[in-house]
C-alpha atoms as one frame of an Amber mdcrd trajectory, in Angstrom:
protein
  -3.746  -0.344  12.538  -4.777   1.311   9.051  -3.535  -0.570   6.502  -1.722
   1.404   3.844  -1.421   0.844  -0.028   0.705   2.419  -2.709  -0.617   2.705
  -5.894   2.111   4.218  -9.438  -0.580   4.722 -11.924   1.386   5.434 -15.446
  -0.255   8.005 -17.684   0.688   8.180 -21.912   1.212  12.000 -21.713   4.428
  13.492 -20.797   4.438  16.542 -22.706   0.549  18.302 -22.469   1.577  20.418
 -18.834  -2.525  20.932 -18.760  -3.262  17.560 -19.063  -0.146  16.450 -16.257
  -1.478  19.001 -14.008  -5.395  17.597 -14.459  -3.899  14.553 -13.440  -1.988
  15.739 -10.275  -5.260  17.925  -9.039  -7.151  14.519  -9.751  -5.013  12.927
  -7.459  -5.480  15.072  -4.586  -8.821  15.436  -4.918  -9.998  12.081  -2.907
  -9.306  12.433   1.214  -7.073   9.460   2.584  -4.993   9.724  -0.419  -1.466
  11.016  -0.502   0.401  12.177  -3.365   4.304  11.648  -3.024   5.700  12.064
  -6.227   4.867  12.728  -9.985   7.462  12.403 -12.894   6.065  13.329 -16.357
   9.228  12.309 -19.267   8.546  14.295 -22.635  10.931  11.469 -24.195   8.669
   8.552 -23.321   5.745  10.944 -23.458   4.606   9.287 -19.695   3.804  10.333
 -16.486   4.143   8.209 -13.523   2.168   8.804 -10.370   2.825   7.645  -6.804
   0.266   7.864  -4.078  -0.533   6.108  -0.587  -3.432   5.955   1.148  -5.728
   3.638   2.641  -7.395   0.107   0.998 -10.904   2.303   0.437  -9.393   5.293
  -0.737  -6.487   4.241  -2.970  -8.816   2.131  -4.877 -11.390   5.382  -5.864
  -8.088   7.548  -6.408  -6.791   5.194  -8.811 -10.478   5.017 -10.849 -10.497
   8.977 -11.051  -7.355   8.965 -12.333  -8.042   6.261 -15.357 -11.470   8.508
 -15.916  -9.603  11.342 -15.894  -6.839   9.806 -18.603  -9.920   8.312 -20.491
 -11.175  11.999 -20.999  -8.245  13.604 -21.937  -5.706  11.487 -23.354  -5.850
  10.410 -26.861  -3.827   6.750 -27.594  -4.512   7.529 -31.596  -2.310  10.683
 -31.363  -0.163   9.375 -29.047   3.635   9.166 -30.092   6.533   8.462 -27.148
   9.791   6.192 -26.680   7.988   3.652 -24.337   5.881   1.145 -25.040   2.201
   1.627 -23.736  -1.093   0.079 -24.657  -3.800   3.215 -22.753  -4.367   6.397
 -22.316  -3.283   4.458 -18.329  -0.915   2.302 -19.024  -0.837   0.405 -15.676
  -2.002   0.653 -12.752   0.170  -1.321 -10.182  -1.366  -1.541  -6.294   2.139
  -2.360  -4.023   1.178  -3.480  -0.334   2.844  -1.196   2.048   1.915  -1.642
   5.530  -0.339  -3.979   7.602  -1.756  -5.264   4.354  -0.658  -8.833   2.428
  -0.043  -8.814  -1.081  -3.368 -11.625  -1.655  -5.451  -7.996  -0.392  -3.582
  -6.009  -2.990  -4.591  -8.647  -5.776  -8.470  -8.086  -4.476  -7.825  -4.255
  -4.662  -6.705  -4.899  -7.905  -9.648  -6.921  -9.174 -12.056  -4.703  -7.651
 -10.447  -1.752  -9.496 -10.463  -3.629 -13.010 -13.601  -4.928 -12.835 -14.772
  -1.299 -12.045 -12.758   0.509 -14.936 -14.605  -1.921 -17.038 -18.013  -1.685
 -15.895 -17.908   2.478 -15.937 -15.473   3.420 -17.694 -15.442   0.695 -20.346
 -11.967   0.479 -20.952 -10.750  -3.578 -21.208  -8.452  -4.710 -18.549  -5.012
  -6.798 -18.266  -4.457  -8.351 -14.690  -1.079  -8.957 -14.843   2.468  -9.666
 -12.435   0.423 -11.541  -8.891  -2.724 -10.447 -10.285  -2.341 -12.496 -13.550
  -5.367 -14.883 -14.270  -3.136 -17.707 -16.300   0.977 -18.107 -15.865   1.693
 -15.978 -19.435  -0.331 -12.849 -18.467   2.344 -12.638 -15.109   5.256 -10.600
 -16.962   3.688  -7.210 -18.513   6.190  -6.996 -21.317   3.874  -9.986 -22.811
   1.018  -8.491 -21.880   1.723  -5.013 -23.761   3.503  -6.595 -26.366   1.687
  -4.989 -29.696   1.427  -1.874 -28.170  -1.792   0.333 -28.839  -1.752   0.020
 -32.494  -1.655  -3.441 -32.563  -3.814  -4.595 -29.561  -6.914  -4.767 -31.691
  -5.423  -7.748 -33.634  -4.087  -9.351 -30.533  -7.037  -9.079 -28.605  -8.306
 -12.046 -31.437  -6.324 -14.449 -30.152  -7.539 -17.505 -27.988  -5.197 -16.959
 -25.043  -5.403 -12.594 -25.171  -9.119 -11.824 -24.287  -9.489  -9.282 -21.553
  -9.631 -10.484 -17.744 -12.342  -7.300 -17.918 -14.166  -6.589 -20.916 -15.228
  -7.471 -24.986 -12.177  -8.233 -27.153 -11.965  -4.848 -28.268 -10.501  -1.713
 -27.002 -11.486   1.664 -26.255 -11.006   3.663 -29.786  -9.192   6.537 -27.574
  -8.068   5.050 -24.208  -6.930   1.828 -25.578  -6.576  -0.813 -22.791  -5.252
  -1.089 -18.884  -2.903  -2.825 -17.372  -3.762  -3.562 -13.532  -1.975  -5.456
 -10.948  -0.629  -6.321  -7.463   3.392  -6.722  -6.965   6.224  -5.861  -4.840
   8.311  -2.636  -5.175  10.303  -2.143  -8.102  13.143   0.558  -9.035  12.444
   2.162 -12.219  15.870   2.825 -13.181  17.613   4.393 -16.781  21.234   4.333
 -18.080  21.992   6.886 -20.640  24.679   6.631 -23.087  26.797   9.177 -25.231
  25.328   7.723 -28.147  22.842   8.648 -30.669  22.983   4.651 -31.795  20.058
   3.720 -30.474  20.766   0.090 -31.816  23.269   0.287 -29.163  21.176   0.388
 -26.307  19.255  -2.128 -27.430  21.701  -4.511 -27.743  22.809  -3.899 -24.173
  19.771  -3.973 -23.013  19.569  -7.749 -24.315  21.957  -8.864 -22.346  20.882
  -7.177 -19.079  17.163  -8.068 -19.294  15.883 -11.684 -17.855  13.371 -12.637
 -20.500  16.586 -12.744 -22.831  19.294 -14.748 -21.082  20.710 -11.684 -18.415
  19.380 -10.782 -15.062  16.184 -12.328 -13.809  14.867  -9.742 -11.931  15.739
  -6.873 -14.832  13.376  -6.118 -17.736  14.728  -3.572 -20.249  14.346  -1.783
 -23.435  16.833   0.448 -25.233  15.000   3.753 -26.943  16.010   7.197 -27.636
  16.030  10.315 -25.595  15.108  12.688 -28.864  15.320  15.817 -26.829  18.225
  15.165 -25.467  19.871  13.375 -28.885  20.953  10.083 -26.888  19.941   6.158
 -26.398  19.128   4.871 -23.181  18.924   1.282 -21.391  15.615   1.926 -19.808
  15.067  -0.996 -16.817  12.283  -1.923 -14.618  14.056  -3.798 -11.502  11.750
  -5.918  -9.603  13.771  -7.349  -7.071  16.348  -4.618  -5.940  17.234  -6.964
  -3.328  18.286 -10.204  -5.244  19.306  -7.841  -8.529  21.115  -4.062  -6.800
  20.977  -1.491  -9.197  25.224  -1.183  -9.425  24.966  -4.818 -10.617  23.072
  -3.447 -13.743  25.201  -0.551 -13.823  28.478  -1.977 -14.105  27.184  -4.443
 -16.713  26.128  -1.817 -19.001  29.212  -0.151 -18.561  31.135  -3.022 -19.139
  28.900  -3.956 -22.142  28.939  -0.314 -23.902  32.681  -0.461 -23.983  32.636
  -2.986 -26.285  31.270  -0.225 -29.037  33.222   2.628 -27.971  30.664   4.290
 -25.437  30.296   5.629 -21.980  27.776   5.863 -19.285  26.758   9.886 -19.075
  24.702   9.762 -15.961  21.218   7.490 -15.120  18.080   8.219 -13.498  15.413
   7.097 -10.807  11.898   7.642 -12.099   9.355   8.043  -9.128   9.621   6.607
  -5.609  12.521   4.117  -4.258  13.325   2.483  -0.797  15.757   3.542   0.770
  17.901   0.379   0.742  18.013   0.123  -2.950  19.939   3.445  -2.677  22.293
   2.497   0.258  23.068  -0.520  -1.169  24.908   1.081  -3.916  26.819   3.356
  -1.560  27.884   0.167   0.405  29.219  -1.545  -2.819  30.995   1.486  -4.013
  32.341   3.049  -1.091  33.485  -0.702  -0.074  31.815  -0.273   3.238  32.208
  -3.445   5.095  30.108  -5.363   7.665  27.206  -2.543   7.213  23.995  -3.279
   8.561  21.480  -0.751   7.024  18.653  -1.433   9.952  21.063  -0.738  13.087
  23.073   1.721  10.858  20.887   4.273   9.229  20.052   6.873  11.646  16.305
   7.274  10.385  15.813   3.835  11.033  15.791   4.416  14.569  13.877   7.563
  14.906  11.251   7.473  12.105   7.970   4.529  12.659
């Protein structure tokens, strides 16, 4: 059976519609590859990118697309609400079918070690791709950001898995990597406080005492005028997004605000979705594989 691998590519542009839509032709340009969803955010000034295809043709999509952000994407002018060290920020590969995760770390290898070589931007392995146990969570491995990567590539225990200690002058440095799915998920706030945010993300976020399977940031939505607990969940099935939710809610009453809506950005499963229905409709004994009617008619 073909084996099938999702890649989310994230691009620092979120604003330059000629530049997003380069991105999105680039995409569809290599056969085998499918393009399911793109979400550029003028606020974080970042496009994500979600694609499937197979092991062969995922892996030249993906190097197209950092060529294509290495040509047109400049990380000196770059200004946005979330942290990002490239002109590609990362460039995740997520095993979806009839492949193992030890493939997807290959994949991802072969991908870095290519960007390098051609393109010569540095690379990060990072999350089951990391090369040494503090390179694993990519919050570390983007700490310093663009502007201060040059200084961090110095250090003993920061060179490159691919490349000189030293990063591109215009397309900074890549994050790549093999991992499970994860729920890119944001809570905004009727706040302009941004301090706010941040302090609520604190306590939600694992590498700070809350939820192990939660890494957030708080930032500001300048277009819109409002902070925002912005979460990567990496586990929706140990950590469901309500959990999160309900927390932050709980949390932002403390300083006199409310939850004004939240957002998916990109692709979810299903489940993650259902399994917030089934908490807050108080659906008992619900068994989303027998239960959910495309379950039975959809391979």
């Amino acid at each position: 059976m073909a084996k099938i691998v999702e890649c989310i590519p994230n691009f620092s542009e979120g604003r330059n519609q000629e530049v997003i839509q380069g991105l999105v032709d680039t995409a569809k340009s290599v056969p085998g590859v499918t393009l399911l969803d793109y979400s550029p955010d003028e606020s974080h000034n970042r496009t994500v990118v979600t694609l499937v295809g197979d092991e062969e043709s995922i892996q030249e999509v993906a190097f197209q697309l950092v060529k294509y952000a290495r040509d047109h994407i400049d990380m000196t002018k770059h200004e946005g609400g979330h942290p990002r060290m490239g002109a590609t920020d990362v460039v995740p590969f997520v095993p979806i079918k009839d492949i193992s995760m030890e493939e997807c770390v290959e994949i991802s290898k072969k991908v870095g070690k290519r960007i390098y070589d051609e393109l010569d931007i540095p690379i990060f392995l990072y999350e089951e791709s990391a090369s040494a146990p503090h390179r694993k969570n990519l919050a570390k491995v983007r700490k310093g950001q663009f502007e201060g990567m040059p200084e961090k590539l110095k250090e003993e225990e920061w060179a490159p898995d691919f490349g000189e200690r030293k990063i591109h002058p215009t397309a900074g440095i890549t994050g790549v990597s093999a991992r499970m799915p994860l729920v890119a998920f944001n809570v905004n706030l009727d706040t302009d406080n941004v301090d706010i945010a941040k302090k609520i993300a604190k306590v939600v976020r694992g590498s700070s005492g809350g939820f192990k399977y939660c890494k957030g940031i708080g930032l500001m939505l300048e277009d819109r005028n409002i902070a925002q607990v912005s979460m990567n969940m990496v586990n929706f099935e140990k950590l469901p997004l309500y959990r999160t939710f309900e927390t932050i809610r709980f949390e932002a009453a403390r300083y006199g605000v409310n939850i004004i809506g939240s957002e998916i950005i990109g692709l979810l499963p299903a489940k993650a979705m259902t399994d917030v229905a089934e908490y807050y409709l108080q659906v008992e004994d619900f068994d989303f594989n027998k239960q959910v009617i495309e379950n039975h008619i959809i391979n």
